[in-house]
mmCIF file as gemmi writes it, N, C-alpha and C atoms, coordinates in Angstrom:
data_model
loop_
_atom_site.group_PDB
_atom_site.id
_atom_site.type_symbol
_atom_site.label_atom_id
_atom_site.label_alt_id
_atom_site.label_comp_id
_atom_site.label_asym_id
_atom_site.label_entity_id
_atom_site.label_seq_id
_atom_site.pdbx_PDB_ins_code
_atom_site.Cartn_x
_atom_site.Cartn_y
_atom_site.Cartn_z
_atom_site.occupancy
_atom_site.B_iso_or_equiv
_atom_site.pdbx_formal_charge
_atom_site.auth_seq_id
_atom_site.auth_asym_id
_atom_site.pdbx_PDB_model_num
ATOM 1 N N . UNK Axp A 1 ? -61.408 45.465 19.052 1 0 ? 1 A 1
ATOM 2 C CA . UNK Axp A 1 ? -61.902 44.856 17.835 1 0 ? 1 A 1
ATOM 3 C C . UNK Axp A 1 ? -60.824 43.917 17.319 1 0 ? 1 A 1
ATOM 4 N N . UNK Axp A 2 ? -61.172 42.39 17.02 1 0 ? 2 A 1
ATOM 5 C CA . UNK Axp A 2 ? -60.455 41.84 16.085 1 0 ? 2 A 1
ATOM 6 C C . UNK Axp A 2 ? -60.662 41.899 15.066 1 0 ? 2 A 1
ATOM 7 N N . UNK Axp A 3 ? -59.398 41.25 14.761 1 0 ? 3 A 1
ATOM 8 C CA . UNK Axp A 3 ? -59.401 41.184 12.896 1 0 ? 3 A 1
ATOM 9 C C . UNK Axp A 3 ? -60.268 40.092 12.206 1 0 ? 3 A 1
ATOM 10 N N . UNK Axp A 4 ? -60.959 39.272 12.878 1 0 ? 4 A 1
ATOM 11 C CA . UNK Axp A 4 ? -62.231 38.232 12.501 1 0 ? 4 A 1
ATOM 12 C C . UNK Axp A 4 ? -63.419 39.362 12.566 1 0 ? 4 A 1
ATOM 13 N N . UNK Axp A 5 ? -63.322 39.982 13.765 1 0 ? 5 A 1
ATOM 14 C CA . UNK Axp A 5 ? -64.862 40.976 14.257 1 0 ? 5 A 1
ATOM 15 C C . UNK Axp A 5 ? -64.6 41.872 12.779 1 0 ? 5 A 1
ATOM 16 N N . UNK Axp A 6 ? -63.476 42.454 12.612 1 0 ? 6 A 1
ATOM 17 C CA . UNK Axp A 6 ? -63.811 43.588 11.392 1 0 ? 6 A 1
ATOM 18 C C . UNK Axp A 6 ? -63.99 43.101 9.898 1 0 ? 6 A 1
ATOM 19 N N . UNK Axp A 7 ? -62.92 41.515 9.77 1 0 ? 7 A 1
ATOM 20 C CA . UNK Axp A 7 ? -63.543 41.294 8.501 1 0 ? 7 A 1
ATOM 21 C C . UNK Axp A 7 ? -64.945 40.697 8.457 1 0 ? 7 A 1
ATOM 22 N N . UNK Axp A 8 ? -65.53 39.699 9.333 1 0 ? 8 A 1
ATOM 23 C CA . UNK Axp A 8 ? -66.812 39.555 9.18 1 0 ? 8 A 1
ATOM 24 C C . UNK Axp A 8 ? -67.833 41.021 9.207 1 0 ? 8 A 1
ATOM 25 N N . UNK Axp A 9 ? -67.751 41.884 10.011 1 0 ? 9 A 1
ATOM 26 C CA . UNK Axp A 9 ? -68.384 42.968 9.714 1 0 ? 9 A 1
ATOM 27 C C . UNK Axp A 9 ? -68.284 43.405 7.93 1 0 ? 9 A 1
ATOM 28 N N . UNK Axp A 10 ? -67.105 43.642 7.99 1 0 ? 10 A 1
ATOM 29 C CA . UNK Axp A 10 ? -66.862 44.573 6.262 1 0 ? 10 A 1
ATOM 30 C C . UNK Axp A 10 ? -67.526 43.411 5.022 1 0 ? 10 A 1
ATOM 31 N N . UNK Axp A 11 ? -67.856 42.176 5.506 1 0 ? 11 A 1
ATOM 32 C CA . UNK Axp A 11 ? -68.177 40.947 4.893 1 0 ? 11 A 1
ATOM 33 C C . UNK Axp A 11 ? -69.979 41.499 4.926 1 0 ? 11 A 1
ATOM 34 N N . UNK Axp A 12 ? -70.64 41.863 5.921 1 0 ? 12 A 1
ATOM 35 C CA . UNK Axp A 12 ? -71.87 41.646 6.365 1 0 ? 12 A 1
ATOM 36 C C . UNK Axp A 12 ? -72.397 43.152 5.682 1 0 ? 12 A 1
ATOM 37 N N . UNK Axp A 13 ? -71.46 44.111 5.842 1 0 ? 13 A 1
ATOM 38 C CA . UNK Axp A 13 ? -71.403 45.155 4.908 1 0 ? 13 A 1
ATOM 39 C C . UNK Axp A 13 ? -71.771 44.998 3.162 1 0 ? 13 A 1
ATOM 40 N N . UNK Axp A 14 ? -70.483 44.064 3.058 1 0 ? 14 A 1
ATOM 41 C CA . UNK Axp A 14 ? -70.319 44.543 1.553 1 0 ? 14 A 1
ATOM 42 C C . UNK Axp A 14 ? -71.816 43.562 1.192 1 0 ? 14 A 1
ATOM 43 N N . UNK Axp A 15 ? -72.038 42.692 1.75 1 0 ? 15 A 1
ATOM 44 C CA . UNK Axp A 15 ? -73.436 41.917 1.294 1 0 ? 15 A 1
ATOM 45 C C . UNK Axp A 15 ? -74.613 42.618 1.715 1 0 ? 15 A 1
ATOM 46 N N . UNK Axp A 16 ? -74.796 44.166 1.921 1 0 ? 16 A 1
ATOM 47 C CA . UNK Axp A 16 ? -75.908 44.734 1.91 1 0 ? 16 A 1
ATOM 48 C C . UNK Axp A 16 ? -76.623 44.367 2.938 1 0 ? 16 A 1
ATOM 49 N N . UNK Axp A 17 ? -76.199 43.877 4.244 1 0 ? 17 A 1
ATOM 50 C CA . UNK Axp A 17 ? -76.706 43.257 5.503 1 0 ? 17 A 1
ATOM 51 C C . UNK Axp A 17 ? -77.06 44.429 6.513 1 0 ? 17 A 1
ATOM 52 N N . UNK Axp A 18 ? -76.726 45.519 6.419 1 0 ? 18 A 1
ATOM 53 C CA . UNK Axp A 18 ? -76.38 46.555 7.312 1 0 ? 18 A 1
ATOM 54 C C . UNK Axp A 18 ? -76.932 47.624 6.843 1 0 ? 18 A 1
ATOM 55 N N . UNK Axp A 19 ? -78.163 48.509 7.883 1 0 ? 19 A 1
ATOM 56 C CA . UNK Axp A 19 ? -78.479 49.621 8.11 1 0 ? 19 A 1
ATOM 57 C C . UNK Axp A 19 ? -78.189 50.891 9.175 1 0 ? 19 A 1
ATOM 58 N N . UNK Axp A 20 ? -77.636 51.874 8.899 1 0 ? 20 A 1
ATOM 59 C CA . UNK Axp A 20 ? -77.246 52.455 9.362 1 0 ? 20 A 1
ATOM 60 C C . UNK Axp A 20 ? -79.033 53.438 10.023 1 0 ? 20 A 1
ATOM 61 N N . UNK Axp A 21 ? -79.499 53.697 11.123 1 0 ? 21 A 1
ATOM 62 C CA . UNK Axp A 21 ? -80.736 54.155 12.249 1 0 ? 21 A 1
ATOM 63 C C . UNK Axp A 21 ? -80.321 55.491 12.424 1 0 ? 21 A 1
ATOM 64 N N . UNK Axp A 22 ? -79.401 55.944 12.184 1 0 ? 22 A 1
ATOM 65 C CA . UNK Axp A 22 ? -79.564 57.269 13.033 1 0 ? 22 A 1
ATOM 66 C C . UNK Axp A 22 ? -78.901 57.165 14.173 1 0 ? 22 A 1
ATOM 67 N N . UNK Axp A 23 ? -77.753 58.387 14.981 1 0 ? 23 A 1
ATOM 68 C CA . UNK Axp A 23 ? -77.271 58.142 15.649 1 0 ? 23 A 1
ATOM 69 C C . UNK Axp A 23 ? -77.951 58.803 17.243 1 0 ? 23 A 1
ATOM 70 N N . UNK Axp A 24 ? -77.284 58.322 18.404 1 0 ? 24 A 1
ATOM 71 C CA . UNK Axp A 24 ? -77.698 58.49 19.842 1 0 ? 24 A 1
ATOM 72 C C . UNK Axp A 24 ? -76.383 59.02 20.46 1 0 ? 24 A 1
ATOM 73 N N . UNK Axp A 25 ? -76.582 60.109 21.08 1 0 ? 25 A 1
ATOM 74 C CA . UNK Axp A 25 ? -75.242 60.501 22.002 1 0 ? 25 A 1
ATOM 75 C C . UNK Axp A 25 ? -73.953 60.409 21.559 1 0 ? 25 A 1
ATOM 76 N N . UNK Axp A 26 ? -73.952 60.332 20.07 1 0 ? 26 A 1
ATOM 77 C CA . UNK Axp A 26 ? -72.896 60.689 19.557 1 0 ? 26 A 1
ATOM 78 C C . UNK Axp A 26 ? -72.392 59.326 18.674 1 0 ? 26 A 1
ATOM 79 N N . UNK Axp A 27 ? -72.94 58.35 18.847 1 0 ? 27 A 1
ATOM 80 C CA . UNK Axp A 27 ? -72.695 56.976 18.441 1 0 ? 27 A 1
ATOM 81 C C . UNK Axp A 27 ? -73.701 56.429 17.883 1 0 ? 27 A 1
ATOM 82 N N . UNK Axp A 28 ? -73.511 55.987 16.521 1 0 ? 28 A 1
ATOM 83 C CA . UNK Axp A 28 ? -74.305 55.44 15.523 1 0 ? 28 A 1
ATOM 84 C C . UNK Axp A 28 ? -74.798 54.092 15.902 1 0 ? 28 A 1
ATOM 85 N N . UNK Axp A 29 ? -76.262 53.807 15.253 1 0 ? 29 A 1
ATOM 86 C CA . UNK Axp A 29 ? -76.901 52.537 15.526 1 0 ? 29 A 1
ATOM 87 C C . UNK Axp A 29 ? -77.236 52.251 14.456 1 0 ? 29 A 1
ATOM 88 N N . UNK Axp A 30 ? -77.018 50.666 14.416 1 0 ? 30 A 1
ATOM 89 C CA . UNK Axp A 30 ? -76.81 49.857 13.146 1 0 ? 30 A 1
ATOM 90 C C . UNK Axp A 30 ? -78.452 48.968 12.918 1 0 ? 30 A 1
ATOM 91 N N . UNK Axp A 31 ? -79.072 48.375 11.925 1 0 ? 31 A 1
ATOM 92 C CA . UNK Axp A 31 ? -80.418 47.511 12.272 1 0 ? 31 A 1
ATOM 93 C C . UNK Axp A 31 ? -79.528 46.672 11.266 1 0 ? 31 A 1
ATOM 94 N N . UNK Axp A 32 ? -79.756 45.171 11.199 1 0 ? 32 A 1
ATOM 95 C CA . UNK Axp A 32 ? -80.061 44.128 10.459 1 0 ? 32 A 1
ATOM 96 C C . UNK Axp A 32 ? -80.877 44.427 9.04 1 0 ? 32 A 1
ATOM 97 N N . UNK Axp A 33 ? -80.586 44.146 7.945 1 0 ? 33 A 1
ATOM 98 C CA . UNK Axp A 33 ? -81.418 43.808 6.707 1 0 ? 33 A 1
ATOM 99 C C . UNK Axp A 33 ? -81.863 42.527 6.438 1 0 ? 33 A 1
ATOM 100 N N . UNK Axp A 34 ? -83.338 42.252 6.303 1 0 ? 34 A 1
ATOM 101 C CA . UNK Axp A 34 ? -84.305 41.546 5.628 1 0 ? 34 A 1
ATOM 102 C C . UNK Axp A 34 ? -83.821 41.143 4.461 1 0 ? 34 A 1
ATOM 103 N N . UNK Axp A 35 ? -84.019 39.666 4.055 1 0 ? 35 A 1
ATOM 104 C CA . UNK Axp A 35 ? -83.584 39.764 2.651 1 0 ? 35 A 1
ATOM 105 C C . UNK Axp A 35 ? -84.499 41.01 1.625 1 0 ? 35 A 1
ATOM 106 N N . UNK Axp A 36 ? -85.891 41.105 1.765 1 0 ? 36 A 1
ATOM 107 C CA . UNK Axp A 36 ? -86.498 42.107 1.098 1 0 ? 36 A 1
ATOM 108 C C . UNK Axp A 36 ? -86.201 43.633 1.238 1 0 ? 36 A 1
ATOM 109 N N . UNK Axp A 37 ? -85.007 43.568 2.2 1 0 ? 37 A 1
ATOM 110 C CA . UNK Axp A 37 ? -84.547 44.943 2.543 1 0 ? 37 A 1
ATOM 111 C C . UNK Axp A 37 ? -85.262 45.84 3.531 1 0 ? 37 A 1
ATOM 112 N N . UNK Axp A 38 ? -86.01 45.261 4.19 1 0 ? 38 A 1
ATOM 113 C CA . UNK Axp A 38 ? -86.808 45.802 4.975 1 0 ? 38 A 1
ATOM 114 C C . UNK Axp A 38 ? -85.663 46.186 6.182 1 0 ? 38 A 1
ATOM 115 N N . UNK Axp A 39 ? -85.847 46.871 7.378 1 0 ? 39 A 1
ATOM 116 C CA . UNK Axp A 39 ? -85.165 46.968 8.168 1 0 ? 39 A 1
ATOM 117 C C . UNK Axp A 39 ? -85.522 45.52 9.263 1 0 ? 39 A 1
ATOM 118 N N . UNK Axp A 40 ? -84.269 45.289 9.986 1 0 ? 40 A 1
ATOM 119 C CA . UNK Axp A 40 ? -84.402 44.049 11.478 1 0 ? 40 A 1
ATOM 120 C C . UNK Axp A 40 ? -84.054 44.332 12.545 1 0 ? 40 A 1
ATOM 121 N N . UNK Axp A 41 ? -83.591 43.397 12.987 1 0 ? 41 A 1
ATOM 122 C CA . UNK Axp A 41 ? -83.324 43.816 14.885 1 0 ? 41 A 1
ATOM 123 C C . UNK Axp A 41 ? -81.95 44.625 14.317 1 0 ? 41 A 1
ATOM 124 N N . UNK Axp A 42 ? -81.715 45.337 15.75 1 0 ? 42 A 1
ATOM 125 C CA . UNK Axp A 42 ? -80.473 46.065 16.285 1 0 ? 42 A 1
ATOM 126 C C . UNK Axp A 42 ? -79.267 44.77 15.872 1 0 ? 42 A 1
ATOM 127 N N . UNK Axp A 43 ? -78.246 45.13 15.852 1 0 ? 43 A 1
ATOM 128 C CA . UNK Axp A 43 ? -77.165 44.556 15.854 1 0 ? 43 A 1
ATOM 129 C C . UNK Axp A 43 ? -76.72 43.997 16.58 1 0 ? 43 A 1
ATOM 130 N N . UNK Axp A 44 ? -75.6 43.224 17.013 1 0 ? 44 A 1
ATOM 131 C CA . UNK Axp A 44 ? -75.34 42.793 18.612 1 0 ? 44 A 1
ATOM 132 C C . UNK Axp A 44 ? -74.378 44.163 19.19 1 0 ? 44 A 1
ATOM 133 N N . UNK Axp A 45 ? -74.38 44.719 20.362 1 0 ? 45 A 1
ATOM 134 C CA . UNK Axp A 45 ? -73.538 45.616 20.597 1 0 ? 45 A 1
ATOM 135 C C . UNK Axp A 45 ? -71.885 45.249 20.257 1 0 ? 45 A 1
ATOM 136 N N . UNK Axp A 46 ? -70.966 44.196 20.34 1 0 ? 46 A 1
ATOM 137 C CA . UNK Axp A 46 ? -69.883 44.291 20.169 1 0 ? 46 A 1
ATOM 138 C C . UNK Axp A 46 ? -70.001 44.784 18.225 1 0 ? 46 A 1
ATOM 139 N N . UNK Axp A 47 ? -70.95 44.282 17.747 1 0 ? 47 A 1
ATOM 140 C CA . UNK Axp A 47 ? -70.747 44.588 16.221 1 0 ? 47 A 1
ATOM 141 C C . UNK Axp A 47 ? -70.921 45.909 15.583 1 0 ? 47 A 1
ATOM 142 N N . UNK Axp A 48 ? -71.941 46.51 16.712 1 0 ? 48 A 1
ATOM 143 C CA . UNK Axp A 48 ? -72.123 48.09 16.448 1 0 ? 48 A 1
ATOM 144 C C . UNK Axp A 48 ? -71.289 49.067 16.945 1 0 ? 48 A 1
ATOM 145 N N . UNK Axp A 49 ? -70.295 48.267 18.124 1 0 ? 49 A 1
ATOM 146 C CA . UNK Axp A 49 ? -68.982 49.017 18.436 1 0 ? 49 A 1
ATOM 147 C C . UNK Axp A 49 ? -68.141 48.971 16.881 1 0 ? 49 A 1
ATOM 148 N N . UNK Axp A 50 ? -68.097 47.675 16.289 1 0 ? 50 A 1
ATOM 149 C CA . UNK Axp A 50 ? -67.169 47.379 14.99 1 0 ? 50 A 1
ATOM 150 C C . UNK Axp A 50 ? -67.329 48.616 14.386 1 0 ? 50 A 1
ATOM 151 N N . UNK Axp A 51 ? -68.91 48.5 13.973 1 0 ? 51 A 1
ATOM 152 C CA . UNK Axp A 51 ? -69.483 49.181 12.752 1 0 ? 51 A 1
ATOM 153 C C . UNK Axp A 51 ? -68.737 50.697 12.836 1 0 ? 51 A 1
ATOM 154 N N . UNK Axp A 52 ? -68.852 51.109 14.39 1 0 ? 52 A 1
ATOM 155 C CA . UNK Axp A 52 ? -68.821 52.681 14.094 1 0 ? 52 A 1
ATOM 156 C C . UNK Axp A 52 ? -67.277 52.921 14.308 1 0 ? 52 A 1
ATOM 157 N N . UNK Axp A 53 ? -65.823 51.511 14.487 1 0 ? 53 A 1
ATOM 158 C CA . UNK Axp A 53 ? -64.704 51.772 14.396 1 0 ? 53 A 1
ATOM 159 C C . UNK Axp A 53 ? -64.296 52.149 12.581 1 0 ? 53 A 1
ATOM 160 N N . UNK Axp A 54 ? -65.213 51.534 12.103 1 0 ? 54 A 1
ATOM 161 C CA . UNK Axp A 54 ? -65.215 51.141 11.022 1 0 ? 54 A 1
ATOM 162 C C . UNK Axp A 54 ? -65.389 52.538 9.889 1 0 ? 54 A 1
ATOM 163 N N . UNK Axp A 55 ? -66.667 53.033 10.666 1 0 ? 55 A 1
ATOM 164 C CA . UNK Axp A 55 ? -66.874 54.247 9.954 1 0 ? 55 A 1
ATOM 165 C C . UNK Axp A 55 ? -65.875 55.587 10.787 1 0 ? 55 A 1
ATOM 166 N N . UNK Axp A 56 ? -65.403 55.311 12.119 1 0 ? 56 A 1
ATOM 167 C CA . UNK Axp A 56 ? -64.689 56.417 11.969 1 0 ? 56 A 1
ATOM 168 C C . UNK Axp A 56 ? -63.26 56.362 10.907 1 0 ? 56 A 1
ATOM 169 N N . UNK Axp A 57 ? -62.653 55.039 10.772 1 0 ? 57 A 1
ATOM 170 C CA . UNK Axp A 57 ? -61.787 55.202 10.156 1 0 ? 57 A 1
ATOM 171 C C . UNK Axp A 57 ? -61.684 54.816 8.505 1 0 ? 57 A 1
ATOM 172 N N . UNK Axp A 58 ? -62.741 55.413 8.639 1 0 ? 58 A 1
ATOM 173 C CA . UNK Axp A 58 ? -63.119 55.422 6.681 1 0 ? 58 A 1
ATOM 174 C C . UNK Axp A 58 ? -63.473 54.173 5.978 1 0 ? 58 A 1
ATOM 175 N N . UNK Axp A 59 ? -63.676 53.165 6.769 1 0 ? 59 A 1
ATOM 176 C CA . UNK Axp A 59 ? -63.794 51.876 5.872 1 0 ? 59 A 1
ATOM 177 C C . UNK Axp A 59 ? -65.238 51.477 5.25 1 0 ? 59 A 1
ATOM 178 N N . UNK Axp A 60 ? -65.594 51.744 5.976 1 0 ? 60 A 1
ATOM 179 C CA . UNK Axp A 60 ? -67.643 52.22 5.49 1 0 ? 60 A 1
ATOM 180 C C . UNK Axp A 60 ? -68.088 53.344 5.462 1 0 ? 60 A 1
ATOM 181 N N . UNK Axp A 61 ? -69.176 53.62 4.449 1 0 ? 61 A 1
ATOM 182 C CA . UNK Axp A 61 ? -69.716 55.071 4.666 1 0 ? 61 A 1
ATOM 183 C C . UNK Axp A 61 ? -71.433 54.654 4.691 1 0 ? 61 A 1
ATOM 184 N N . UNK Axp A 62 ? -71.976 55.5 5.041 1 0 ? 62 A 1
ATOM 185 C CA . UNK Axp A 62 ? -73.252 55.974 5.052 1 0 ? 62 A 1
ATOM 186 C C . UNK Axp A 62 ? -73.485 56.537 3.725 1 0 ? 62 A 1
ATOM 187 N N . UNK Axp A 63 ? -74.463 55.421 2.876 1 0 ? 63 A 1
ATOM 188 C CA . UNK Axp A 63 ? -75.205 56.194 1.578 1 0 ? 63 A 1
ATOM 189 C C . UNK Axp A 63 ? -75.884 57.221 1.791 1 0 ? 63 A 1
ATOM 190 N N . UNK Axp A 64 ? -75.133 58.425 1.413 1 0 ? 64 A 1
ATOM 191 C CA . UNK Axp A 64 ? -75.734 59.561 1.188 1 0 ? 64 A 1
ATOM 192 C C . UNK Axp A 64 ? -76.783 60.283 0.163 1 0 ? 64 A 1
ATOM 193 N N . UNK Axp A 65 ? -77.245 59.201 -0.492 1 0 ? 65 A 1
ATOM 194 C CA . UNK Axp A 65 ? -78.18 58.958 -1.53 1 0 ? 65 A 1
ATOM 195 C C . UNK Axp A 65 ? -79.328 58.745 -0.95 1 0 ? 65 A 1
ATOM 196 N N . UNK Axp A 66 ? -79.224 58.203 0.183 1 0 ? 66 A 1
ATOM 197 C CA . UNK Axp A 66 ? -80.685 58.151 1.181 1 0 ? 66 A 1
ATOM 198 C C . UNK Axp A 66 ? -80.609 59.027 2.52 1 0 ? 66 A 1
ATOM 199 N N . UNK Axp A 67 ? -80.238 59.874 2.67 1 0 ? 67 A 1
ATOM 200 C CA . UNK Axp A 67 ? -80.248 60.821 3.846 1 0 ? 67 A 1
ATOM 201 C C . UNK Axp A 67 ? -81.325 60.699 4.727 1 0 ? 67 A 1
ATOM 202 N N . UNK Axp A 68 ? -82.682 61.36 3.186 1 0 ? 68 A 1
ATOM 203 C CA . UNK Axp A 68 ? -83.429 61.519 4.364 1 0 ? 68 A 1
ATOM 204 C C . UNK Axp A 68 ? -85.103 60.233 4.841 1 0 ? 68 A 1
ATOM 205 N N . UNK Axp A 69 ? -83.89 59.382 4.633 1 0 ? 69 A 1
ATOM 206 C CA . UNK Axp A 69 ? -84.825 58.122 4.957 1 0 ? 69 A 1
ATOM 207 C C . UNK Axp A 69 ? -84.572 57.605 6.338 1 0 ? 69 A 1
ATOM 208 N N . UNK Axp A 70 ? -85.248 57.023 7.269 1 0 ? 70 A 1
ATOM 209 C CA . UNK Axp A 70 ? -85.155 56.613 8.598 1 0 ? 70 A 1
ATOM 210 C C . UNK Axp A 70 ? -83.915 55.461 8.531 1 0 ? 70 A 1
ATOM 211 N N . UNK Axp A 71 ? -83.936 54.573 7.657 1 0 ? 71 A 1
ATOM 212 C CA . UNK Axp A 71 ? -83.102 53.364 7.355 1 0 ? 71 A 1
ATOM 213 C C . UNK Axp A 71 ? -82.084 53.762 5.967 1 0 ? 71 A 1
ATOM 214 N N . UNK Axp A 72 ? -81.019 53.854 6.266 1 0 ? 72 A 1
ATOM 215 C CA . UNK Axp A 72 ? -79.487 54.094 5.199 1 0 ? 72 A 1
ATOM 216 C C . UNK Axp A 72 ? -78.667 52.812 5.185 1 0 ? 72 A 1
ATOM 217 N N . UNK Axp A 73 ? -78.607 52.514 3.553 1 0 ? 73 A 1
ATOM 218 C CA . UNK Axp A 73 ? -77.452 51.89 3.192 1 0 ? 73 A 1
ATOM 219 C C . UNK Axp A 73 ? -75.837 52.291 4.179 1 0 ? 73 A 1
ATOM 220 N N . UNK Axp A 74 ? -75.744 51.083 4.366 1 0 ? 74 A 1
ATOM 221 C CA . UNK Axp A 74 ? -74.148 51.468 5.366 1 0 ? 74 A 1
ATOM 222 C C . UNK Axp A 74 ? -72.708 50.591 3.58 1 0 ? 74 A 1
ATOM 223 N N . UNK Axp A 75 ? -72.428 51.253 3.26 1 0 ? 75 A 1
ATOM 224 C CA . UNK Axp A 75 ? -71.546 50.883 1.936 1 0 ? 75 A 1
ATOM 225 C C . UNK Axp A 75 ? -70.064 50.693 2.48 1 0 ? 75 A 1
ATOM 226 N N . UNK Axp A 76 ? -69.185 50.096 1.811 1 0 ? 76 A 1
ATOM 227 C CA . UNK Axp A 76 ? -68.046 49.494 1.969 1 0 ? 76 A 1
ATOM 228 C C . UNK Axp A 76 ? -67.21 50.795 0.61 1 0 ? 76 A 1
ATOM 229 N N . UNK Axp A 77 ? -66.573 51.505 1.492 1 0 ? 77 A 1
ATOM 230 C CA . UNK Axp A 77 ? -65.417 52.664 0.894 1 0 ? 77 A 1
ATOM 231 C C . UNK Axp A 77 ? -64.797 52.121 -0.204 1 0 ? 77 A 1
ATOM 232 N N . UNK Axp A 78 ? -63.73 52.726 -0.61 1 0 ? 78 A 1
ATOM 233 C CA . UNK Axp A 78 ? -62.857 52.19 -1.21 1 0 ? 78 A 1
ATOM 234 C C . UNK Axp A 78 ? -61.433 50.987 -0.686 1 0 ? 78 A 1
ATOM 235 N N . UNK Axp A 79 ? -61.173 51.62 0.327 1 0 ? 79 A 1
ATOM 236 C CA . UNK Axp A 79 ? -60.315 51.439 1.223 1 0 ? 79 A 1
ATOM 237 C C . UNK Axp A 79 ? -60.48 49.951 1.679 1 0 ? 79 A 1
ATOM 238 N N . UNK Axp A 80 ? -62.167 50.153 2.04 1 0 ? 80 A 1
ATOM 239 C CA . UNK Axp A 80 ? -62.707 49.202 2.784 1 0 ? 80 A 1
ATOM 240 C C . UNK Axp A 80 ? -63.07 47.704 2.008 1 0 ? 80 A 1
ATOM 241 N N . UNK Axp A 81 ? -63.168 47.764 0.482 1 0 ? 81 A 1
ATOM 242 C CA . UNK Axp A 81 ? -63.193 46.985 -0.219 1 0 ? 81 A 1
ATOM 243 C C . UNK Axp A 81 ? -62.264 46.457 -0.753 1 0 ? 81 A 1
ATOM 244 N N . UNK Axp A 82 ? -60.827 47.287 -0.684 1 0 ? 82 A 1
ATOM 245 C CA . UNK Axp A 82 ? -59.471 46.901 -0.578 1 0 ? 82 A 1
ATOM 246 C C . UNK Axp A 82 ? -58.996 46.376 0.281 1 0 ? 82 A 1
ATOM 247 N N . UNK Axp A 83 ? -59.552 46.264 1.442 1 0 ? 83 A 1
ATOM 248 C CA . UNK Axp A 83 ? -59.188 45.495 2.437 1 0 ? 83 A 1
ATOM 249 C C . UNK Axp A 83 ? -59.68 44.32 3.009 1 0 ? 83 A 1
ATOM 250 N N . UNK Axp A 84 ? -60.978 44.578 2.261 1 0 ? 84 A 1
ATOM 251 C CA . UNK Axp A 84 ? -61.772 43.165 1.967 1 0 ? 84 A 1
ATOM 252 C C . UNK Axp A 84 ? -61.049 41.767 1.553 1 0 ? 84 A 1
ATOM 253 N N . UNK Axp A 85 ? -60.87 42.436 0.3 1 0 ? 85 A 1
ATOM 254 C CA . UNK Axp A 85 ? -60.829 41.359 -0.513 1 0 ? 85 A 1
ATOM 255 C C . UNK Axp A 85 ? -59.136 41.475 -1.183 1 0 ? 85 A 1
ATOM 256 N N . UNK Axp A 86 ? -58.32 42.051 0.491 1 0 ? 86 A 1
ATOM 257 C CA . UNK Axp A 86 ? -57.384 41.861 0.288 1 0 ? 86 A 1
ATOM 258 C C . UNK Axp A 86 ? -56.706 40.768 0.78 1 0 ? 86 A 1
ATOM 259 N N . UNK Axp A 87 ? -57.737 39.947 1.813 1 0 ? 87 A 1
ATOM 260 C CA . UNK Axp A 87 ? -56.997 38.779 2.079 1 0 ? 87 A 1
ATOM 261 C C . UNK Axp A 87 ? -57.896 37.195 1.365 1 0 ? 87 A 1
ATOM 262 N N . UNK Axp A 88 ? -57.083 36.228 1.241 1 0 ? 88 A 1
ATOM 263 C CA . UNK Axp A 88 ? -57.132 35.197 0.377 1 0 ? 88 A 1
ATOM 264 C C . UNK Axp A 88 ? -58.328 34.406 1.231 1 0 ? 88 A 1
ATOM 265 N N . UNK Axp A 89 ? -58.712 34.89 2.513 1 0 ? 89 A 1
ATOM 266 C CA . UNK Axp A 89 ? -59.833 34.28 3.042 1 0 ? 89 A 1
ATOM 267 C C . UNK Axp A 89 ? -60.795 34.645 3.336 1 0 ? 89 A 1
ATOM 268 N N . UNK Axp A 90 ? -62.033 34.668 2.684 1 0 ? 90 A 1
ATOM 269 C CA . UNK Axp A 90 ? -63.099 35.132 3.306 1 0 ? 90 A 1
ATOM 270 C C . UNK Axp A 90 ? -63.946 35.086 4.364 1 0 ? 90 A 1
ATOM 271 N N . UNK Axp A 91 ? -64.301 36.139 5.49 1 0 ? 91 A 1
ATOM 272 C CA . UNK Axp A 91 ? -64.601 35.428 6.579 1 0 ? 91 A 1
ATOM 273 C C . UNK Axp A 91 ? -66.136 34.994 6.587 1 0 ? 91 A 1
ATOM 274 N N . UNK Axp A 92 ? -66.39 34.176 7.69 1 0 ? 92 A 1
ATOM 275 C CA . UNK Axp A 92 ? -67.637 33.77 7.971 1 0 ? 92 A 1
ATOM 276 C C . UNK Axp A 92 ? -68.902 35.011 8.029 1 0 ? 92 A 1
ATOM 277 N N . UNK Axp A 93 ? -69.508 35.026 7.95 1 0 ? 93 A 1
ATOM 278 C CA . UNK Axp A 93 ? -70.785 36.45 8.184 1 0 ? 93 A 1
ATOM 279 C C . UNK Axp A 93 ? -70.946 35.724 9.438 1 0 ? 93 A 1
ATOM 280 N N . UNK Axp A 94 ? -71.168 36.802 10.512 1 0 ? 94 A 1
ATOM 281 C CA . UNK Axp A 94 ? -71.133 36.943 12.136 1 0 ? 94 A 1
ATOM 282 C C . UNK Axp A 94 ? -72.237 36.371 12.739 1 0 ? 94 A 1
C-alpha cells in the first residue's frame, strides 16, 4: 500500500463513499456508494486490499449502528481523521 492508495482511500472514506458487504474467508468486502446511498459495484481489488489494511490497523471502523443491515457505513476513526487531515494536501478520490 502507498501513501497516495491510503490517503485517497481515508479521503473516499471520510466522504461517505464506502460500504462495508460483509466479510469472505476472513477478508472484508467493500461496495461503492450511490450518491442516494444506495449500495454500487465492488471496489477495485487493490482498494479493498487498502480498505481492510486500514481497518486492521484502526484507521476505519465499521458503523456499528447498522450491524444488522446487509450494507454498513465504513467511518474514519479517530486516528484516521488525524491522519487525514494531517497533511496540507488533500488527495485526489481514486
Amino acid at each position: 500500500m502507498t501513501n497516495d492508495d491510503m490517503m485517497s482511500t481515508l479521503f473516499d472514506v471520510a466522504t461517505n463513499a464506502v460500504l462495508f458487504a460483509g466479510s469472505w474467508a476472513g477478508t472484508a468486502t467493500f461496495h461503492w456508494t450511490h450518491f442516494d446511498g444506495t449500495p454500487g459495484d465492488q471496489v477495485a481489488p487493490w482498494q479493498a486490499s487498502t480498505l481492510n489494511t486500514l481497518l486492521r490497523r484502526g484507521l476505519i471502523a465499521v458503523d456499528s449502528a447498522h450491524d444488522h443491515a446487509r450494507y454498513t457505513p465504513v467511518l474514519l476513526t479517530d486516528q484516521g481523521v488525524a491522519l487525514l487531515y494531517s497533511t496540507a494536501e488533500l488527495p485526489l478520490a481514486a
